[in-house]
N, C-alpha and C positions, 0 to 999 in steps of 0.2 A: 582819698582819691575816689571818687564815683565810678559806677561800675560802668562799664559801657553797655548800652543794647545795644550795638548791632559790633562786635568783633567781627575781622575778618578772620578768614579762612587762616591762613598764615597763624595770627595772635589765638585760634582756636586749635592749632595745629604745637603748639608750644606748650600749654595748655595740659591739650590730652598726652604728651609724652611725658610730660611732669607725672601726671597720674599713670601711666604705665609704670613709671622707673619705680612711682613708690608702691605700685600694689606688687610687683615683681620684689622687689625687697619685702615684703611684705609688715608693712607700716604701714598704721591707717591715718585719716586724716588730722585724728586729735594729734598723735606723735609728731605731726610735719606742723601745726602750729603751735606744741611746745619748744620746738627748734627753736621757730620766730618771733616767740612770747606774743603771739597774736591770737584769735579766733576761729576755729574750726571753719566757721563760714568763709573766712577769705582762704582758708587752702582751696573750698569748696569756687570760690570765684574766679580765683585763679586757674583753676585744673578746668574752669568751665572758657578760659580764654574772655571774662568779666572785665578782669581787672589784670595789669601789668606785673611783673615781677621784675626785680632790680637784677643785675649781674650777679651781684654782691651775694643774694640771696639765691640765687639760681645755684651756684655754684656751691653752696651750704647746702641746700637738700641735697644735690645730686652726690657729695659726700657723704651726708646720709643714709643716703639709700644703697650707698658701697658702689656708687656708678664710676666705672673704671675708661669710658668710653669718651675719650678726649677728643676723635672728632664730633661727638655727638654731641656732648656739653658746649665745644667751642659753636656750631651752629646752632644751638637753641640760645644762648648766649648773643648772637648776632641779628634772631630772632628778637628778643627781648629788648636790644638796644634801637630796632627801629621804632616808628612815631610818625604820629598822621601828618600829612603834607611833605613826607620827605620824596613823594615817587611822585612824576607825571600822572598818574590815574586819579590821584587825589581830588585833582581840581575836577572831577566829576560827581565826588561824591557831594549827594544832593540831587544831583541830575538824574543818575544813574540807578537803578537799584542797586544794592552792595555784592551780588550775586557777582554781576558783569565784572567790576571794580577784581573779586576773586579772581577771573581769569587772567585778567594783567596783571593781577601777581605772582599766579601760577607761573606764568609766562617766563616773567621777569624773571625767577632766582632759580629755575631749571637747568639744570646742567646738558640735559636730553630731554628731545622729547619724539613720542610717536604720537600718532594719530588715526584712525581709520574712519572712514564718511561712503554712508551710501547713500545720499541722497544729493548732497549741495558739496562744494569744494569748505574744505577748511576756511574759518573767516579769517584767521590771519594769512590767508592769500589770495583773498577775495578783491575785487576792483573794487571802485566806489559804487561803479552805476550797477552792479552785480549786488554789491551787499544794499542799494537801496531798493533794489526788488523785490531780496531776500526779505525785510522789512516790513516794506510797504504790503506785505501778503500775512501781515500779523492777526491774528482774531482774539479779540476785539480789532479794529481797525487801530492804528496808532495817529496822535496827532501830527503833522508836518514837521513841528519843530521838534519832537520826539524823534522823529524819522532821521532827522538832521542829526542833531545828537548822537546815538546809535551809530552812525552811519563815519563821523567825526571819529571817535572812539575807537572804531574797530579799524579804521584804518593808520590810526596810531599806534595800534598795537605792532604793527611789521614792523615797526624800529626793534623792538628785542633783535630781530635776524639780521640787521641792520648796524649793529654795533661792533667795537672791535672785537669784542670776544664772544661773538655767538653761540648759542648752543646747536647742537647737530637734531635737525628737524629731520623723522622718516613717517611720513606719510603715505596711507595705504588710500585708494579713492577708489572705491567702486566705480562701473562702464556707465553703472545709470545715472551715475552724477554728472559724468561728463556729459552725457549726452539730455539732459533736462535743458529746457530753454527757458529760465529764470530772465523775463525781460525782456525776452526775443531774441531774434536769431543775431543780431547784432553784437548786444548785451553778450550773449552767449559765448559768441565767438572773440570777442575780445577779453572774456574770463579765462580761454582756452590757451590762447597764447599770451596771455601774462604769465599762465602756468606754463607753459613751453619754459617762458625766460626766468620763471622761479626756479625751474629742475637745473637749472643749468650754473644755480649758485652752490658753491661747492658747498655751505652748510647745512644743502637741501638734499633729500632723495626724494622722489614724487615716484609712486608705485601701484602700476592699476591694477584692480583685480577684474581680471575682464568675464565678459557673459560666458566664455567658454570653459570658465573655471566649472570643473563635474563636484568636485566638492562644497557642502555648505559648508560658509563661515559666520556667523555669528557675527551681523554688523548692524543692527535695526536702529541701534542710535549710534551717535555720536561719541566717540570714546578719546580720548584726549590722557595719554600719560606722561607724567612729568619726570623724570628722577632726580631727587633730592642731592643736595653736596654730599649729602651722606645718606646711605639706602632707606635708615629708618623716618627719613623724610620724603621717599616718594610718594606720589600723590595721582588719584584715575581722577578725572571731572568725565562725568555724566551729561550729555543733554539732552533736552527737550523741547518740545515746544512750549512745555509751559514754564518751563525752567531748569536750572543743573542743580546739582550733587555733586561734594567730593567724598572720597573713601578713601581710607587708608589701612584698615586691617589689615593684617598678613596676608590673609589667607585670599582677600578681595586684589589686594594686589600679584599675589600669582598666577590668580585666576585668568587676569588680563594681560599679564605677560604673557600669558597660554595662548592666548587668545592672540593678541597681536605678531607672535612668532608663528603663527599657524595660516593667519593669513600674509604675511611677507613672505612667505616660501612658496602658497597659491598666485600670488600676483607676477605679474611681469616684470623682467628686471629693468632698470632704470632707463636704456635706450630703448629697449620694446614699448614703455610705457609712453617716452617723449616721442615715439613713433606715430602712437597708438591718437595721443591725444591732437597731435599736428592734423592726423588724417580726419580726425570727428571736424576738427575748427574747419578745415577745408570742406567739408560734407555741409557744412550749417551758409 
């Protein structure tokens, strides 16, 4: 089997927990491919999220390694049984960079998820003509049909919230994001109350931190936490303007739990904020 260049996040995320469980057991990687009578190097491809691993085989290391964690094994397991072209995002790959393609999977296999944004509204609740502004203000410039693309994409993405069993969205929006005029006053205003009618779906909370908040919190980018079917699978995306990061260390992901629990208890609760936000759209 050929290695892949470009794994997703997800198949890189199976991966490094492979290699947790065995340096936790403490077994190196020659021990994990005399298990498999194979070559140090594919433990090494594997644990780099290169190359696939069978059930068959997943389930023999993590016996190895004395892994006792039944829900853990059964989703990395579940992990290991997907394969390219099974998810909607697929058919972008090519189009897309694989960065993006990561967020719709994040999306996708979350059980929770929080968010915090001080600048633009979350894209999976962004309009069309809102996220083609957002866009269209790229540097470098973007081509047209890029723009299209992009714009295609992200408005696919609000099917996750869409579905019969959605995950519970809590989004924290900073006052300056509501109040930027991404597009015009137009554009703006009709980003405002589609939010109106996003807070008002029950697997939503929309929660502002408003200019009156005395305390700093720590929101400069874009923070996006996912929680995993199983905790050892949560996951933070980072962004950027020049692009994201995901993390998973322990210690990265408490950090942002800190973080996201510090600011929901500063923002507004959910009717002060669909108050909040009704009165900005009427102001525009």
């Amino acid at each position: 089997m050929p290695a892949r260049d470009n794994p997703t996040a997800r198949q890189a995320r199976l991966g490094a927990e492979l290699r947790k469980m065995r340096e936790a057991a403490g077994k190196t990687a020659r021990e994990a491919a005399g298990l498999l009578s194979t070559d140090q190097a594919k433990i090494s491809h594997i644990e780099a999220g290169r190359i696939g691993v069978s059930v068959e085989r997943l389930t023999r290391l993590a016996t190895f390694y004395s892994c006792d964690d039944a829900a853990l094994i059964d989703a990395l397991c579940a992990i290991a049984t997907e394969h390219r072209g099974q998810f909607w995002w697929d058919e972008y790959r090519g189009r897309l960079a694989p960065g993006f393609l990561d967020i719709a999977e994040l999306e996708h296999h979350a059980t929770r998820m929080r968010s915090m944004q001080s600048v633009n509204i979350p894209g999976i609740f962004q309009t069309e003509e809102y996220a083609r502004a957002i866009h269209r203000g790229h540097i470098p410039a973007l081509p047209p049909d890029e723009v299209d693309t992009r714009v295609e994409y992200r408005m696919r993405r609000r099917s996750v919230l869409e579905r019969a069993d959605p995950p519970r969205f809590t989004a924290v929006i900073h006052e300056a994001a509501l109040r930027m005029r991404f597009g015009g006053r137009k554009v703006a205003r009709a980003q405002l109350e589609y939010l109106v009618t996003v807070s008002e779906w029950p697997n939503v909370e929309i929660r502002v931190l408003p200019f009156t908040c005395e305390d700093f919190i720590e929101a400069t980018q874009p923070v996006l936490y996912a929680s995993g079917v199983v905790p050892q699978l949560d996951s933070v995306q980072i962004d950027s303007a020049f692009g994201g990061r995901f993390l998973d260390a322990e210690v990265e992901l408490k950090r942002y739990r800190a973080l996201l629990d510090t600011a929901e208890r500063a923002s507004l609760g959910t009717e002060e904020s669909r108050n909040l936000i009704h009165h900005i759209a009427r102001e525009l």
